[in-house]
C-alpha positions in Angstrom: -36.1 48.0 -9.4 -32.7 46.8 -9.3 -32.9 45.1 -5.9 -36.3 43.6 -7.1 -35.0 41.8 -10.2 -31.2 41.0 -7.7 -34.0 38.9 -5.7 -35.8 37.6 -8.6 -32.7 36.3 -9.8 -30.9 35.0 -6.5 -34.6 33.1 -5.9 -34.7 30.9 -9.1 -34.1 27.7 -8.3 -31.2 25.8 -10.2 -32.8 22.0 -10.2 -29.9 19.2 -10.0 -30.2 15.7 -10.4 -27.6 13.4 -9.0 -26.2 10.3 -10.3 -23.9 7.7 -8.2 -24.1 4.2 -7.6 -22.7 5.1 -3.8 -26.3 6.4 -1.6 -23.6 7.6 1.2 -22.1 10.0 -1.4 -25.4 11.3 -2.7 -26.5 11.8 0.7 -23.7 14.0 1.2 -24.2 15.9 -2.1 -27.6 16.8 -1.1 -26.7 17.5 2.3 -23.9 20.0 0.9 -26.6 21.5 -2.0 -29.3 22.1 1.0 -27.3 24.8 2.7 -27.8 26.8 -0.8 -31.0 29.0 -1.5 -31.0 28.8 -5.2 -30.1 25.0 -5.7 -33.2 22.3 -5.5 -32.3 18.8 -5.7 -35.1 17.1 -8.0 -34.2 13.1 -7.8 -31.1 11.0 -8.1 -30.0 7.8 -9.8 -28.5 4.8 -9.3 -26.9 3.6 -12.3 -26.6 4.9 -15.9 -30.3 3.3 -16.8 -32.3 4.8 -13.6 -30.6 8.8 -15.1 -31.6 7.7 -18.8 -35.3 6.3 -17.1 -36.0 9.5 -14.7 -34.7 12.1 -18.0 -37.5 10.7 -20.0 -40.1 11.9 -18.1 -38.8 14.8 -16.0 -36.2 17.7 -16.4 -33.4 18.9 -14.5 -31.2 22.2 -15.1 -27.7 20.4 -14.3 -26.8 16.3 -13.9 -24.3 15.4 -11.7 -22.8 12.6 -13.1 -20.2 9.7 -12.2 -18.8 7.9 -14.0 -18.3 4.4 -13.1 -21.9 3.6 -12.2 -23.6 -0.2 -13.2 -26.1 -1.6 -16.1 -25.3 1.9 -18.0 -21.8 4.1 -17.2 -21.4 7.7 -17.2 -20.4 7.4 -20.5 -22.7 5.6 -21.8 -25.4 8.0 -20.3 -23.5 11.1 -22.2 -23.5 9.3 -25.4 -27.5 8.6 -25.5 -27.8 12.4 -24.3 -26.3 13.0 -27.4 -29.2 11.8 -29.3 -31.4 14.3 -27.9 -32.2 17.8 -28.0 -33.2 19.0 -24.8 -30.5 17.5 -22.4 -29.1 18.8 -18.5 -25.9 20.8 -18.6 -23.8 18.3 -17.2 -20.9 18.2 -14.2 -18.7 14.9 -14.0 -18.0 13.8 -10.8 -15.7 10.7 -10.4 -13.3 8.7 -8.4 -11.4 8.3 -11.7 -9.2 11.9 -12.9 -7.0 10.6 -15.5 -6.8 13.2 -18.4 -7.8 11.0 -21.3 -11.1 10.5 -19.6 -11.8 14.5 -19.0 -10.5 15.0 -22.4 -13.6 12.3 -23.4 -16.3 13.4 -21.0 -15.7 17.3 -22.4 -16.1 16.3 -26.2 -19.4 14.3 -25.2 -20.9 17.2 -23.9 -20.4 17.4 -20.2 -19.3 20.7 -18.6 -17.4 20.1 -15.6 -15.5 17.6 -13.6 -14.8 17.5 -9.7 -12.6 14.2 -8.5 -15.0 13.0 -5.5 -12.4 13.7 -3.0 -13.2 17.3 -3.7 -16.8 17.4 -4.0 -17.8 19.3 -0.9 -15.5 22.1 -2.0 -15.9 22.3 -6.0 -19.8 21.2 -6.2 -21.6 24.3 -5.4 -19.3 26.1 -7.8 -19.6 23.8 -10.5 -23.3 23.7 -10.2 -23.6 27.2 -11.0 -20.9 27.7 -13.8 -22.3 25.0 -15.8 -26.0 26.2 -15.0 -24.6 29.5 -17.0 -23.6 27.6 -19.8 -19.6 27.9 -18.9 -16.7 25.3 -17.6 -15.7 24.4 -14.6 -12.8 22.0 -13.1 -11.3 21.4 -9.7 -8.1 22.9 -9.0 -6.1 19.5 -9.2 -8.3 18.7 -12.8 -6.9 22.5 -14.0 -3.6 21.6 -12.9 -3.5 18.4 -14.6 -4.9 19.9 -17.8 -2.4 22.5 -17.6 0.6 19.8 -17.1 -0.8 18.2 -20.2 -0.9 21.3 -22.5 2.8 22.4 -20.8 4.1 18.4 -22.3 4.6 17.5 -18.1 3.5 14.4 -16.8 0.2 13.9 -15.7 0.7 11.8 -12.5 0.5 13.0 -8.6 4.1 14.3 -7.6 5.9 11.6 -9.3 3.9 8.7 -7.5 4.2 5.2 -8.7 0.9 4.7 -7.8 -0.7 7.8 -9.4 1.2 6.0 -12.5 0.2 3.2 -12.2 -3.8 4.3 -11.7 -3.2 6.4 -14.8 -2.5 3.6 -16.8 -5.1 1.5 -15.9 -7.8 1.1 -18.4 -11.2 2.3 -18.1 -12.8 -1.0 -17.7 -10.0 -2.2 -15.7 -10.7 0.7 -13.2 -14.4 -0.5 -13.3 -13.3 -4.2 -12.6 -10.7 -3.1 -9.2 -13.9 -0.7 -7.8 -16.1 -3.7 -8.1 -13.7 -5.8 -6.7 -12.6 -3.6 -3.5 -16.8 -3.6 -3.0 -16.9 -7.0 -2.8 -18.5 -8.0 -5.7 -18.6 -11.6 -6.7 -17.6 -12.4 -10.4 -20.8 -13.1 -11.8 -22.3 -9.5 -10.3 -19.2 -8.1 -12.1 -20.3 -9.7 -15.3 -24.0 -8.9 -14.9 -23.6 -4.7 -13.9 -20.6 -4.4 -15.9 -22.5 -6.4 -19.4 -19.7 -8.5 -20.0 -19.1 -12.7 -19.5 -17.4 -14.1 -16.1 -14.6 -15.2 -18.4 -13.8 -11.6 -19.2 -14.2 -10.6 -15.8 -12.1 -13.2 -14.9 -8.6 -12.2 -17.5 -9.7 -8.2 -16.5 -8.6 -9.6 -12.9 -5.6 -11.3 -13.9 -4.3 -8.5 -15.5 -5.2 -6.2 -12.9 -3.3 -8.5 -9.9 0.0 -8.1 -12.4 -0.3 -4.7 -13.2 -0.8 -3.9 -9.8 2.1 -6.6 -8.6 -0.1 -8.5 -6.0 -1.1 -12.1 -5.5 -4.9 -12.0 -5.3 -8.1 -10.0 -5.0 -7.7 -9.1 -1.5 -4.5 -7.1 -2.8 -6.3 -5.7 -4.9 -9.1 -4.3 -2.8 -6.4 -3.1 -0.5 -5.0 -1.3 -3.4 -8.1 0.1 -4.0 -9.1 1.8 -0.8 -5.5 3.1 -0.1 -6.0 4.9 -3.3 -9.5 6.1 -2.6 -10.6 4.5 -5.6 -14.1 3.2 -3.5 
């Protein structure tokens, strides 16, 4: 009896949808989730509009979510979940792993958070520990929370650069992504819902933040750092 209910349980499928403006990083979330018996992926998304579309008329045990997405963020998506009743349990999974932003996703609802970087390691686990209704973070995320509650600085190893990314706004980490993708101004304006002009001072104040003379710095900046 006990080895008929072990199978019962081992065969009930955990359905994940997956949500990334990047297909290549899907692609390999769905490649890593199809080696495992018990998770089904059901769809993925996009951008923040596409999860928010695809919720409305089907369901999903867990949403794997990132953050900086077009039309409609991450966060975005977690505040309209909000509103509802009967909503995914939710894993972040983001480029961007500054504390203030786990410390936002967590009080909006979401569950766990995996830097991409670590995906192919952390996502299984997270998968299932949020499925059961408990938390889950990456070993570098549980050491950065840990730093935070000890009073210890939150950056990598004393980098300037892991510094300097810390500081960076949220929209201004939005703006340098778009910008190492090679996204013209007006396509910044148009997925990110702000004017050219805005786009436009974000950039200056990212190319003096970052001390560099033009975009092209900045996109360099940008891949060196993993941030695409």
């Amino acid at each position: 009896m006990v080895n008929v209910e072990l199978e019962e349980f081992l065969d009930k499928k955990i359905t994940v949808h997956i949500a990334d403006d990047h297909q290549i990083l899907i692609d390999g979330v769905i490649a890593v989730l199809g080696q495992e018996r018990n998770i089904d992926v059901v769809g993925y998304s996009l951008n923040g509009k596409e999860v928010l579309n695809w919720f409305s008329e089907h369901s999903a045990d867990v949403l794997v979510l990132d953050i900086s997405m077009p039309i409609l963020d991450g966060l975005e998506v977690l505040k309209k979940f909000k509103e509802l009743e009967d909503v995914p349990k939710i894993v972040i999974l983001s480029s961007y792993d500054d504390i203030k932003l786990i410390k936002e996703v967590l009080g909006m609802g979401a569950l766990g958070f995996v830097p991409k970087k670590s995906a192919a390691e952390h996502i299984v686990k997270a998968i299932r520990n949020v499925h059961q209704g408990d938390q889950y973070f990456s070993d570098e995320v549980k050491e950065k929370m840990m730093k935070t509650f000890m009073g210890k600085p939150i950056h990598d190893s004393g980098s300037q650069e892991g510094m300097l990314i810390n500081s960076l706004t949220r929209r201004e980490y939005q703006i340098l992504k778009l910008i190492a993708q090679q996204y013209t101004t007006r396509e910044m304006g148009d997925n990110l819902g702000i004017s050219e002009s805005t786009v436009e001072t974000h950039r200056k104040n990212l190319i003096k933040k970052i001390n560099v003379k033009n975009s092209v710095g900045l996109a360099i900046f940008a891949m060196k750092n993993e941030i695409v």
